[in-house]
C-alpha positions in Angstrom: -14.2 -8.7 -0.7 -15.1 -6.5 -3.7 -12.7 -3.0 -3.7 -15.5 0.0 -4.3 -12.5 2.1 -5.1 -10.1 2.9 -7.6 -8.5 5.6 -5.7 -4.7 3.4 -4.6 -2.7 6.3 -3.6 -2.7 8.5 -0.3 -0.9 11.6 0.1 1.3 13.9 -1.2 1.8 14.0 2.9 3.8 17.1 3.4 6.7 16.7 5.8 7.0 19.2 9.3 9.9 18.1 10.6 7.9 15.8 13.5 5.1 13.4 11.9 6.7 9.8 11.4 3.1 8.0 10.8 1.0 8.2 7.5 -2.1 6.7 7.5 -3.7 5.0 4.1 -7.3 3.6 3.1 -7.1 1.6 0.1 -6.8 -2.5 0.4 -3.3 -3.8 0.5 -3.4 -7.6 0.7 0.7 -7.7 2.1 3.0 -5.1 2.9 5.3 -5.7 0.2 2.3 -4.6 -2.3 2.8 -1.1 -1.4 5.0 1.7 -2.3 6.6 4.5 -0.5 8.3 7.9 -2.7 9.6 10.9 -1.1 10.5 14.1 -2.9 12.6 16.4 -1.7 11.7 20.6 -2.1 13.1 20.6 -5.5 10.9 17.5 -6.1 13.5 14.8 -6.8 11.7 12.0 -6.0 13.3 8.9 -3.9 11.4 5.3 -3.6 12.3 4.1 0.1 12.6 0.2 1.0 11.0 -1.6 3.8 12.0 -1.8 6.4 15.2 0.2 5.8 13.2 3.8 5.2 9.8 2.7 7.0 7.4 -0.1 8.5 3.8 -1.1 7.6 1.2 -1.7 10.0 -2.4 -3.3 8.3 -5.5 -2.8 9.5 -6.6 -6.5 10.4 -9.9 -6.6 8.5 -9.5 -5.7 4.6 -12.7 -6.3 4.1 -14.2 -3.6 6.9 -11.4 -1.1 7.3 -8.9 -1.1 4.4 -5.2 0.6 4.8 -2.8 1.2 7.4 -0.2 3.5 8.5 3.7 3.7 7.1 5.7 4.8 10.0 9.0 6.5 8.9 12.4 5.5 10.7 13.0 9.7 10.8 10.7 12.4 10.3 9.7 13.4 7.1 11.9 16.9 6.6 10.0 20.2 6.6 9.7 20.8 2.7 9.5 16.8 1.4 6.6 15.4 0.5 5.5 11.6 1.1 3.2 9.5 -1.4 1.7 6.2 -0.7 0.2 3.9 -3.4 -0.3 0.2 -4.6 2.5 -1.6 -6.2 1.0 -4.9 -7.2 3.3 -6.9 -9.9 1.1 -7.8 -13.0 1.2 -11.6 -12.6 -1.8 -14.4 -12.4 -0.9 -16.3 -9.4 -4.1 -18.4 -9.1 -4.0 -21.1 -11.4 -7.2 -23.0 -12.0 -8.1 -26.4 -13.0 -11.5 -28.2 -14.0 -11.8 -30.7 -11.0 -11.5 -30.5 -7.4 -13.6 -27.6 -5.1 -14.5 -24.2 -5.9 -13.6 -21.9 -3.4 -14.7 -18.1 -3.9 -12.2 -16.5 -1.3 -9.1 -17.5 -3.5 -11.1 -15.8 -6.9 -11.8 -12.8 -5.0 -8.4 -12.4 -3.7 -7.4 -13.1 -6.9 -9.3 -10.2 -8.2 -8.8 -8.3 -5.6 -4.8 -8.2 -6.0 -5.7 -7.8 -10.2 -8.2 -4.8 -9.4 
């Protein structure tokens, strides 16, 4: 898949008290690659765990309909604000070699997760 976006954050979401689901549209290959901060009204920011804080539900297809939605396990309070965005480590997991098959998929995923 090529990513025709740079934009890998969704939000500030602004809490009411009610709304538990927050949807997002950039490409996350795994759940774990994505990151989850609420501030408070005085804007002290917190950085919640999975699946402690919230969940992560992917859209199926990547490729067609990036994203998801992060469903809170309690409301986000009136006054807090709720920022999604891409927390991919800076490591080169594919590791190459001169003989045996090319397969694209695994260099675009590659570069996919590096983009």
């Amino acid at each position: 898949m090529a990513i025709s976006t740079t934009t890998r954050r969704a939000g500030p979401y602004v809490g009411d008290g009610i709304a538990v689901a927050f949807p997002f549209t950039f490409t996350v290959i795994e759940a774990a690659d994505l990151y989850v901060v609420r501030a408070d009204g005085a804007g002290i920011e917190t950085v919640l765990a999975d699946p402690t804080d919230y969940s992560v539900s992917l859209n199926a297809d990547q490729d067609d309909a990036p994203g998801g939605t992060v469903t809170l396990v309690a409301p986000l309070p009136a006054g807090s604000t709720l920022t999604l965005g891409s927390d991919i480590a800076a490591l080169q997991q594919v590791d190459l070699n001169n003989s045996g098959g090319f397969y694209p998929a695994v260099i675009n995923r590659a570069l996919d997760r590096l983009t």
